[in-house]
C-alpha positions as CSV (number, residue, x, y, z in Angstrom):
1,X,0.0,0.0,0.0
2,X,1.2,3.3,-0.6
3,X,3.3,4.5,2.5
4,X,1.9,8.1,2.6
5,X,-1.0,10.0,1.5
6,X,-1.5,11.4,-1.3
7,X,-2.1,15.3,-2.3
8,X,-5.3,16.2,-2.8
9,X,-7.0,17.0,-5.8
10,X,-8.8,20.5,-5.6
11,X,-11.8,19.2,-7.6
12,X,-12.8,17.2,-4.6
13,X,-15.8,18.0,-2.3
14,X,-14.3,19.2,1.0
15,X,-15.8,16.2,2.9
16,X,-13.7,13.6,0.8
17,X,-10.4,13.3,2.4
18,X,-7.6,11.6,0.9
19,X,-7.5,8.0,2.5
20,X,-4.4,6.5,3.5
21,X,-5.3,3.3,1.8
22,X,-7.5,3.6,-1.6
23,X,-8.5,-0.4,-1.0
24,X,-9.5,-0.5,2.5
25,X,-13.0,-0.8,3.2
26,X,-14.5,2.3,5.2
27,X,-16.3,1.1,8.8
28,X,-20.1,1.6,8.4
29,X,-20.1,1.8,4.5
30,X,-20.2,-2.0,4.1
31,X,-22.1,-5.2,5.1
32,X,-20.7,-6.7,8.4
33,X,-19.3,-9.8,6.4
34,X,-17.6,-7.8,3.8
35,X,-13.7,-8.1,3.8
36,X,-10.9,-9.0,1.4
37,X,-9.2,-12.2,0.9
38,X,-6.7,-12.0,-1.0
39,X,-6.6,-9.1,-2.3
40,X,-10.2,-9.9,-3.2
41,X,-13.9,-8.4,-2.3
42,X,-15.5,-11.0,-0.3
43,X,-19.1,-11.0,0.8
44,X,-20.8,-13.5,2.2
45,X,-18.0,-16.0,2.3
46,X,-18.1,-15.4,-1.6
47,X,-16.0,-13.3,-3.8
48,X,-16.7,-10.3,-6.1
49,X,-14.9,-12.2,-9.2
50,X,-16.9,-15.4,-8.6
51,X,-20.1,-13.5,-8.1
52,X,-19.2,-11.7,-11.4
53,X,-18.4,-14.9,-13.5
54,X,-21.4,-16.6,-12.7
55,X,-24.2,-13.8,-12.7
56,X,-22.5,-11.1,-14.8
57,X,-22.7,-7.4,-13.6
58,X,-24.3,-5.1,-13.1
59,X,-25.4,-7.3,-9.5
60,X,-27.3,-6.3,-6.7
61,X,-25.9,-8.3,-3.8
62,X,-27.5,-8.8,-0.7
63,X,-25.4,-10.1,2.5
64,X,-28.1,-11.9,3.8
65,X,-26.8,-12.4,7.3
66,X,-26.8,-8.9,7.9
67,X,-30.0,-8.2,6.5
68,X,-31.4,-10.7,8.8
69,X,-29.1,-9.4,12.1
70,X,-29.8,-5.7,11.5
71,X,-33.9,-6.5,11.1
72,X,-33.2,-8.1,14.2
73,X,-31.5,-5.7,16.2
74,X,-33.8,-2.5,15.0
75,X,-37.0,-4.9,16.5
76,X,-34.9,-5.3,19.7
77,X,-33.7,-2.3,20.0
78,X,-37.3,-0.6,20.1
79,X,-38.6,-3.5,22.1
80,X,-36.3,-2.8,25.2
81,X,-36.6,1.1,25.0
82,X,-40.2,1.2,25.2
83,X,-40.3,-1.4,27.3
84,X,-38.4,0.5,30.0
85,X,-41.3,3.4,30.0
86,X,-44.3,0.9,30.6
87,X,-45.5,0.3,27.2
88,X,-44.6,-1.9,23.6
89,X,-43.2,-1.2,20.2
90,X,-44.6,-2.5,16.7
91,X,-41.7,-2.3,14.0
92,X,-43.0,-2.6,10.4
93,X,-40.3,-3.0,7.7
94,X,-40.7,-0.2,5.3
95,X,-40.9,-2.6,1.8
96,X,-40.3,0.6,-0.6
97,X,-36.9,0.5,0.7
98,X,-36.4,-3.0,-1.0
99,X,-39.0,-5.6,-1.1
100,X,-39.4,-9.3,-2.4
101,X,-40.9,-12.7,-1.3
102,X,-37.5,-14.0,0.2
103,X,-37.2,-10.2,2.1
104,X,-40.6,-10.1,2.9
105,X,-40.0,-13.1,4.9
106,X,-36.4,-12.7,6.2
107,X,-38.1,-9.9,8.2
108,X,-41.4,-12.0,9.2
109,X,-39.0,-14.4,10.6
110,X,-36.8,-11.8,12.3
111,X,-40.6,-10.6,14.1
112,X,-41.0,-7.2,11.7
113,X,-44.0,-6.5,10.7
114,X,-44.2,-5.0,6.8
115,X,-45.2,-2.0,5.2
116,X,-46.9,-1.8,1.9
117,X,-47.8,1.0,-0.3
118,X,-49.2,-0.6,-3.3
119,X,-51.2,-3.4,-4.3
120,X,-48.1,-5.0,-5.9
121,X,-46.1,-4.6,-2.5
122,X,-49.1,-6.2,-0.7
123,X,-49.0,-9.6,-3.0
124,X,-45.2,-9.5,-2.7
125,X,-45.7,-9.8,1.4
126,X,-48.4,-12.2,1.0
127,X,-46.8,-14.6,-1.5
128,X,-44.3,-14.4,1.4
129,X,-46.5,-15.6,3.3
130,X,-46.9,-12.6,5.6
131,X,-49.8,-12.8,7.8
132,X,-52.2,-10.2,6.7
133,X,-52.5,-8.7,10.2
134,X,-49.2,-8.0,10.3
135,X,-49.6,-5.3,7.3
136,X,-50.0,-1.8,7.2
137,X,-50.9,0.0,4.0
138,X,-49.4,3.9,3.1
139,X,-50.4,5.5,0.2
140,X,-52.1,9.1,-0.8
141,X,-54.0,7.8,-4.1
142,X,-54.7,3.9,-3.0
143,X,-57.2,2.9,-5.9
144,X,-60.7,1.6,-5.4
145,X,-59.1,-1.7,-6.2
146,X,-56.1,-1.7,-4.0
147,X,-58.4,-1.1,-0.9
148,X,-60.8,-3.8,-1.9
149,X,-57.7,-6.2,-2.3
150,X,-57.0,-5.2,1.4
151,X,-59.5,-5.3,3.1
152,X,-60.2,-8.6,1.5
153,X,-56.6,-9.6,2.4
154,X,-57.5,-9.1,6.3
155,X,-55.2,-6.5,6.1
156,X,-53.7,-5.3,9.7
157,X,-54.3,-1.4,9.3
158,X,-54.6,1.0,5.7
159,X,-53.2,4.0,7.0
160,X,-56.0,6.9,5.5
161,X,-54.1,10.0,3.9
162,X,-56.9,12.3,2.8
163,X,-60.9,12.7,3.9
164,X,-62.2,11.4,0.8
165,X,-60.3,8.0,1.6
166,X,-62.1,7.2,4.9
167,X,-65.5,6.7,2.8
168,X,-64.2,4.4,0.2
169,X,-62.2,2.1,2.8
170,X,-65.6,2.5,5.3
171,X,-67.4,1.1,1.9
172,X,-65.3,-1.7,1.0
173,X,-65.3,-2.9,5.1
174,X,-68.8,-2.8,4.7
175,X,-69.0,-4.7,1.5
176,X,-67.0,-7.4,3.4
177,X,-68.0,-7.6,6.5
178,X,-65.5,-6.6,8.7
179,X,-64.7,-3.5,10.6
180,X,-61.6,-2.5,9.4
181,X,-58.5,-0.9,11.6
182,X,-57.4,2.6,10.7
183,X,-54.5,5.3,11.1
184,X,-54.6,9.0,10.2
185,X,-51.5,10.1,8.6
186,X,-50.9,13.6,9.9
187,X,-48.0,16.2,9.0
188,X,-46.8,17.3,12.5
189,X,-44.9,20.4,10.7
190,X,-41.3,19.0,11.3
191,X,-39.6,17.5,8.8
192,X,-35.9,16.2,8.7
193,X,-32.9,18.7,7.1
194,X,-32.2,16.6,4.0
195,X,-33.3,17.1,0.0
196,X,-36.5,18.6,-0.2
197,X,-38.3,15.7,-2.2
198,X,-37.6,13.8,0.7
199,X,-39.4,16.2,3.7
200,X,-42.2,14.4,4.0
201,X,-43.9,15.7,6.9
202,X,-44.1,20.1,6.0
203,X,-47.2,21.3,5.4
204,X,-47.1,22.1,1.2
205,X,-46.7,18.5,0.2
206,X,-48.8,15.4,-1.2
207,X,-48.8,13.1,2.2
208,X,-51.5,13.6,5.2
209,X,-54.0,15.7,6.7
210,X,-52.4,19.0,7.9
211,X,-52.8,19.0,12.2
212,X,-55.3,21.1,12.6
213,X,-57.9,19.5,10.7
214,X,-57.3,15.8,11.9
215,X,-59.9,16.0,14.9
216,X,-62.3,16.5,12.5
217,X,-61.2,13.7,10.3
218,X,-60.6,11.0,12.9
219,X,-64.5,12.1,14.1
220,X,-65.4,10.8,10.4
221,X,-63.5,8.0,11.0
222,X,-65.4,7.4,14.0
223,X,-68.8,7.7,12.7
224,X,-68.7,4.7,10.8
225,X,-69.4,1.6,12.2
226,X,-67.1,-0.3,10.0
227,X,-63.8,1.7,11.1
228,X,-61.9,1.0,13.9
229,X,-59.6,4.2,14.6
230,X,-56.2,3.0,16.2
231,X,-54.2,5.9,16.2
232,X,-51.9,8.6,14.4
233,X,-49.3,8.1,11.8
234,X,-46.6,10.6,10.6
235,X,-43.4,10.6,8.8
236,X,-40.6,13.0,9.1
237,X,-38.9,12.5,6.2
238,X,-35.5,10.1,5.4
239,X,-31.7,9.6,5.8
240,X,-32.9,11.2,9.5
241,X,-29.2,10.8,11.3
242,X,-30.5,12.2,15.0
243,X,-33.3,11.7,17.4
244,X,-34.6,15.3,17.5
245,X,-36.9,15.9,14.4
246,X,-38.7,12.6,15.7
247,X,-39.1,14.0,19.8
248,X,-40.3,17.2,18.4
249,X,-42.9,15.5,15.9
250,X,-43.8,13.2,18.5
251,X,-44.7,16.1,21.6
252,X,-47.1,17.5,18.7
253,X,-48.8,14.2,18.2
254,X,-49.4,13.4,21.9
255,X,-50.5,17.1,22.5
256,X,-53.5,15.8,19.8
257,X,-53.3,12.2,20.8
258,X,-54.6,13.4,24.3
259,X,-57.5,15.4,22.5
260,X,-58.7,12.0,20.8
261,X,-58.8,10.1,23.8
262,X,-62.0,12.3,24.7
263,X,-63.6,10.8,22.0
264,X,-62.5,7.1,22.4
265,X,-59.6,4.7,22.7
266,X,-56.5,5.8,21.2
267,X,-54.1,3.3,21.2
268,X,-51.4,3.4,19.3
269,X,-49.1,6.2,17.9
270,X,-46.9,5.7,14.7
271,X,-43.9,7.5,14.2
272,X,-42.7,6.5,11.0
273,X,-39.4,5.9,9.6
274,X,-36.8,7.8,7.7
275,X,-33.2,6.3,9.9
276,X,-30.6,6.9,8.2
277,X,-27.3,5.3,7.0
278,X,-23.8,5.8,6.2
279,X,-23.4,6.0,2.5
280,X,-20.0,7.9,2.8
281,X,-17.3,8.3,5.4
282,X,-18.2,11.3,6.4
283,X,-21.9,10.2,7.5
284,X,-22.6,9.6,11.0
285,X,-25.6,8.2,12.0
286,X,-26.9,7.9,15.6
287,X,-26.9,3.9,16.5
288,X,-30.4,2.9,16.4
289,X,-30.4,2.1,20.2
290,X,-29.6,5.6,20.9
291,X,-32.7,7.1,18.8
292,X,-34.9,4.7,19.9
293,X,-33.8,5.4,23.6
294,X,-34.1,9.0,23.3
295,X,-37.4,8.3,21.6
296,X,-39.2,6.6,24.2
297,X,-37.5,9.3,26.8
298,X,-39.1,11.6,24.3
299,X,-42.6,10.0,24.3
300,X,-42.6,8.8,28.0
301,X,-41.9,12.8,29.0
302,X,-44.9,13.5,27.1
303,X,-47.4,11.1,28.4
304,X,-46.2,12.2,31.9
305,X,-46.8,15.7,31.0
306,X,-49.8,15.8,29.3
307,X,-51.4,13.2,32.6
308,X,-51.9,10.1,29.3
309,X,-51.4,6.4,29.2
310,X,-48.4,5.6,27.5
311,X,-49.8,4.3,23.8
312,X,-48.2,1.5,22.0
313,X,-45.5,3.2,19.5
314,X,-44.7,2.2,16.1
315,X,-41.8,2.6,13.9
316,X,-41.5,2.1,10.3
317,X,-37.5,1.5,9.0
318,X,-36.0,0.7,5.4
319,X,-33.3,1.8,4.9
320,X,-31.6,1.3,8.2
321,X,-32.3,-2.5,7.9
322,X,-31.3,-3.7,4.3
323,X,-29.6,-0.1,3.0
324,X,-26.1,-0.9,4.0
325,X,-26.8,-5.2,3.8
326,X,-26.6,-4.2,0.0
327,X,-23.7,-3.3,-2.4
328,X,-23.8,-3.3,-6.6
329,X,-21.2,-4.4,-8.8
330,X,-19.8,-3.2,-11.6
331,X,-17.2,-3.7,-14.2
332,X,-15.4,-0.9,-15.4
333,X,-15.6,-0.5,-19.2
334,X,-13.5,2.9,-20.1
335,X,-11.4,5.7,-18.1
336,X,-10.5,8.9,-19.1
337,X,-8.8,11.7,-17.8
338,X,-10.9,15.3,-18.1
339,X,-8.7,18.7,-17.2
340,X,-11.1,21.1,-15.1
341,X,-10.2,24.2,-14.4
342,X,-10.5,25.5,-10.7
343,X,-9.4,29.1,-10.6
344,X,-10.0,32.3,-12.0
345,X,-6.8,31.9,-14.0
346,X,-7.4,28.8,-15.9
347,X,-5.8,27.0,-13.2
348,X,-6.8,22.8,-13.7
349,X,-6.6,19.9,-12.4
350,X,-7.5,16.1,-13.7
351,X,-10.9,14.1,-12.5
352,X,-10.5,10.8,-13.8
353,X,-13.8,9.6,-15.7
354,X,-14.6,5.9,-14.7
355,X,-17.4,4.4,-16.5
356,X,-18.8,1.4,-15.6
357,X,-21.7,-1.3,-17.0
358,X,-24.8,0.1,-15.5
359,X,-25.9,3.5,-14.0
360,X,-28.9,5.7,-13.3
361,X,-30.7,2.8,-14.4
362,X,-29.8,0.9,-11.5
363,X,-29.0,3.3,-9.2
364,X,-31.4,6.4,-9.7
365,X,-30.7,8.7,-6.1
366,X,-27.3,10.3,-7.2
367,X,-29.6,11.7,-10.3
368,X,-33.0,12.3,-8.2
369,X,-31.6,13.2,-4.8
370,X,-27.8,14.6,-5.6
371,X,-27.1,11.6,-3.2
372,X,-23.2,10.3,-2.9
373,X,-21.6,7.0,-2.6
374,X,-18.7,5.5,-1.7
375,X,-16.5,3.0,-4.2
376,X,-13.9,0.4,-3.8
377,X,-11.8,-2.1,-6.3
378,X,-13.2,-5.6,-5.9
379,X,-11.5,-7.5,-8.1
380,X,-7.3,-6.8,-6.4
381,X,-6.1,-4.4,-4.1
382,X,-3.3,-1.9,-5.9
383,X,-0.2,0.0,-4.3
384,X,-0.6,3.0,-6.5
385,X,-1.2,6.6,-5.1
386,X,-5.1,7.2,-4.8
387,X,-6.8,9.4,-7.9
388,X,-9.5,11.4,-7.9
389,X,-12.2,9.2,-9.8
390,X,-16.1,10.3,-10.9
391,X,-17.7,6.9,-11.2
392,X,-20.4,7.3,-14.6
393,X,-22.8,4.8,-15.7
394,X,-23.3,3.9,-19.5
395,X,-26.8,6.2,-20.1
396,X,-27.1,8.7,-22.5
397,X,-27.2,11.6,-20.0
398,X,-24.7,13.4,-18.5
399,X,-26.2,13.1,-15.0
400,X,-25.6,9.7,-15.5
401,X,-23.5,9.5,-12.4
402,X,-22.9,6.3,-9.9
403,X,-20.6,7.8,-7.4
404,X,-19.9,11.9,-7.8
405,X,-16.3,11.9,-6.2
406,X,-14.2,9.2,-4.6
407,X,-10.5,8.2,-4.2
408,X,-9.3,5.0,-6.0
409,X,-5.9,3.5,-6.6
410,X,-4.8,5.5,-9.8
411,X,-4.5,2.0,-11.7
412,X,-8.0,1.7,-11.9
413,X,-8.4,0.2,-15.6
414,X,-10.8,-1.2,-17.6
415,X,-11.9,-4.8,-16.7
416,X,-12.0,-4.2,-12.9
417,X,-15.0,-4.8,-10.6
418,X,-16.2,-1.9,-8.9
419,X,-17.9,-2.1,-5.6
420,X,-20.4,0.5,-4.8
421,X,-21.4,-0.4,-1.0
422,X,-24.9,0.9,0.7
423,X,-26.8,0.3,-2.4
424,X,-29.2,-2.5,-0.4
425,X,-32.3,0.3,-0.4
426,X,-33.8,2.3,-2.7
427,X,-31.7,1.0,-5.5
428,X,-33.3,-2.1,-6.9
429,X,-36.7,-0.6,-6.0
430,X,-35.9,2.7,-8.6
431,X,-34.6,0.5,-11.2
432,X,-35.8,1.2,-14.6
433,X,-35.1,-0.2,-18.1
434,X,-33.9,3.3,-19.2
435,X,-32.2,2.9,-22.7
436,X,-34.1,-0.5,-22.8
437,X,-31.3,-2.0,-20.3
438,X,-32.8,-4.9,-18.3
439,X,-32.8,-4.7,-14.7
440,X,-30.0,-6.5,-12.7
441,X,-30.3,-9.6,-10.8
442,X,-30.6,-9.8,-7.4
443,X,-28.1,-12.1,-5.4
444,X,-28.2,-13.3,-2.0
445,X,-24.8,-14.3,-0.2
446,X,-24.6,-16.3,2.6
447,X,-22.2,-19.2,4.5
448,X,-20.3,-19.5,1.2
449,X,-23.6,-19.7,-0.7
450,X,-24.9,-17.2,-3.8
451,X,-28.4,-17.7,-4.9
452,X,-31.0,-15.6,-6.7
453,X,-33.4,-14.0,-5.4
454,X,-34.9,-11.6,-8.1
455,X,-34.0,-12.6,-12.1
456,X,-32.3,-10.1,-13.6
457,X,-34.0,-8.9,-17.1
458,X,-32.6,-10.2,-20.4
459,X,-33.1,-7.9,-24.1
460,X,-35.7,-11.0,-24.4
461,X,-37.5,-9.9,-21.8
462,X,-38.2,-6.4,-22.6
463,X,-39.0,-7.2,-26.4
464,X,-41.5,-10.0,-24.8
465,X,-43.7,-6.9,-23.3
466,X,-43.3,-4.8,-26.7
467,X,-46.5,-5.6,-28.5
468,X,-45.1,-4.3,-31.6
469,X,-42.3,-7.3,-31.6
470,X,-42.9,-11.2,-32.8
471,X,-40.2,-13.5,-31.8
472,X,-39.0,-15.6,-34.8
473,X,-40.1,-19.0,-34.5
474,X,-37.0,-20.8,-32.9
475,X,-37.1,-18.6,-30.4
476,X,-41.5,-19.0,-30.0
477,X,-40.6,-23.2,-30.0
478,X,-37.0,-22.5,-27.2
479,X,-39.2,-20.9,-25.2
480,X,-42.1,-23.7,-25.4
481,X,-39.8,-26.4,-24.3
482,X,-38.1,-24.4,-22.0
483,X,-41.9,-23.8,-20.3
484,X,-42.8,-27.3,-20.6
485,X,-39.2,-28.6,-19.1
């Protein structure tokens, strides 16, 4: 490894400091079994060349162990706090983040609950076998269908996000026979400092019921016979790294929650989700013991204060559980060395251009959010001097970015695996087939064992749903046998 470090380059954010070793793997950033061997990128007990080699890249990997330990330690973790103030915690797994049959039940067998936002979502968590019960539905424009299909379903709680909403779910309870449980998704006015798509909770956005005007809508809810009110719901916003956005949100729900109770029982409160990860190493997110400790501190202060039983609490994490159990691979496919200038003068300096196999395609949140990663060599470690490095996918658009600015051994050449760490949420669940590019396969690593869990996408594939295309006939009578096999 290279004995000193490096200059830096000027073009490089201030955050991003020159590492002492381009190859080692930054604490937080990656899954807990991610090392080298080697030289090598291992995950799982498996490496990043075999992984490569027998699935191709661009791969999603998933470190199931991790996935598994974290959904484990976020239930506990929520469990103990609240238990130490007298009351109980509900943890739903936030499936937007990243959902699919085998996820859906990693977290039903690490005791999560799940949380849906679209009828698709719900069939993935029942196909999983999820019992219904244990479902919560989110969504400001669920269709007339999708609330049929879960009230049908037996469906735990639909979450209502506008007036009209409590009539239609009311309806299809009705039509059923069943009196169906409900929560009110309110915007508590706080919302988190991060990118302003992502505030979810101000006032001048698409989600909930503004404060003021929830009485009046949980008194609706009330008047039918059909709806069983359980509580408030509101979300903050994401990539939360501290407890105080949620303490202050949560002293303006109780200050209501104790208003409700003079109608009826009250009894739960939902605080949402939005914990966030380390995607670089300059992130630093509170452990999730710590927020959920100053959380109930938060909540049991409250209760005291405002003279209320203690409600259950529930919490609704993504990210936090399978965002950093992820990584992507790439191969790199070109480099090239741009001059920018820096100064006044015409002063420059070099950022190396790496492009690599897939992109925004895979990996949408550096495009939509201006949100940065981290990268590493998988394929061999290198004792060159780190370079300055802007990590582009293969789109046709020059916002096509993976990873905006990182340091990597200067070797960095065409043929070698990148690893972009932290890619578990929000990744695979963007996707798209942007320049008709088929989505990547999902991979989960574990003990020494790869297996998939979602098929990636072939060119096949995306002519199959073009009704405009005919397959020629070998390829009609490959895919019979292949169906009848």
């Amino acid at each position: 490894m290279a004995d000193s470090v490096a200059a830096s380059n000027p073009l490089a954010p201030p955050w991003l400091h020159v590492p002492v070793d381009a190859n080692a793997l930054a604490a937080g950033l990656w899954s807990r079994t991610a090392d080298r061997a080697g030289g090598e990128l291992v995950v799982g007990g498996v490496t990043a060349t075999a992984l490569a080699a027998r699935f191709g890249t661009p791969l999603y990997v998933v470190d199931e162990e991790d996935a598994r330990a974290r959904a484990v330690e976020v239930r506990e973790a929520f469990d103990r706090a609240f238990a130490e103030i007298g009351t109980a915690a509900k943890v739903y797994y936030a499936g937007k983040a990243f959902l699919s049959v085998e996820v859906a039940r990693w977290m039903s067998e690490a005791g999560l609950n799940i949380d849906v936002c679209s009828g698709g979502e719900l069939a993935v968590a029942l196909a999983a076998g999820v019992d219904p019960e244990r479902v919560g539905f989110h969504g400001n424009n669920k269709s007339l269908a999708e609330i049929d299909q879960a009230v049908a379903a037996g469906i735990g709680a639909i979450i209502i996000d506008s007036v009209q909403e409590i009539g239609r779910v009311a309806a299809a309870a009705e039509r059923h026979g069943v009196r169906q449980s409900i929560r009110l998704r309110v915007n508590s006015g706080v919302h988190a400092h991060t990118h302003a798509f992502l505030a979810t909770a101000h006032e001048d956005q698409k989600f909930g019921i503004a404060l003021e005007h929830a009485a009046e809508a949980v008194a609706l809810i009330r008047s039918h016979a059909s709806l069983a009110f359980r509580g408030l719901h509101c979300h903050i916003g994401s990539q939360i790294f501290g407890a105080d956005g949620f303490a202050e949100s949560a002293a303006r729900l109780l200050t209501l929650h104790k208003e409700l109770l003079a109608g009826g029982d009250v009894p739960e409160l939902n605080l949402g989700g939005g914990f966030g990860i380390a995607y670089t190493s300059a992130d630093d997110p509170a452990p999730i013991g710590e927020l959920a400790r100053r959380i109930a501190e938060t909540v049991a202060a409250g209760c005291e204060e405002l003279d209320i039983p203690t409600p259950v609490v529930a919490f609704e994490p993504g990210r936090s559980i399978i965002g950093t159990a992820g990584l992507t691979l790439y191969t790199v496919g070109t480099t090239k060395d741009v001059p920018v200038a820096f100064q006044d003068d015409g002063e420059t300096a070099v950022r190396r251009y790496v492009s690599v196999d897939g992109g925004m395609s895979d990996n949408a949140r550096p495009a939509l959010y201006g949100a940065d990663y981290s990268a590493r060599i998988a394929n061999r470690v290198s004792p060159t001097a780190p370079a300055l490095v802007r990590v582009a996918g293969k789109h046709c658009e020059s916002g096509d970015i993976v990873v905006d600015a990182e340091y990597l051994p200067a070797d960095v050449e065409p043929g070698d695996l990148l690893a972009v760490p932290a890619t578990g949420a929000y990744c695979w669940a963007l996707s798209s087939n942007y320049n008709h590019i088929g989505r990547p396969a999902v991979v989960a690593v574990r003990d020494g064992e790869a297996r998939v869990i979602v098929r990636g996408e072939t060119i096949d594939d995306l002519l199959a749903r073009d009704a405009g295309y005919t397959a020629p006939a070998s390829t009609l009578s490959a895919s019979k046998e292949r169906s009848q096999a």
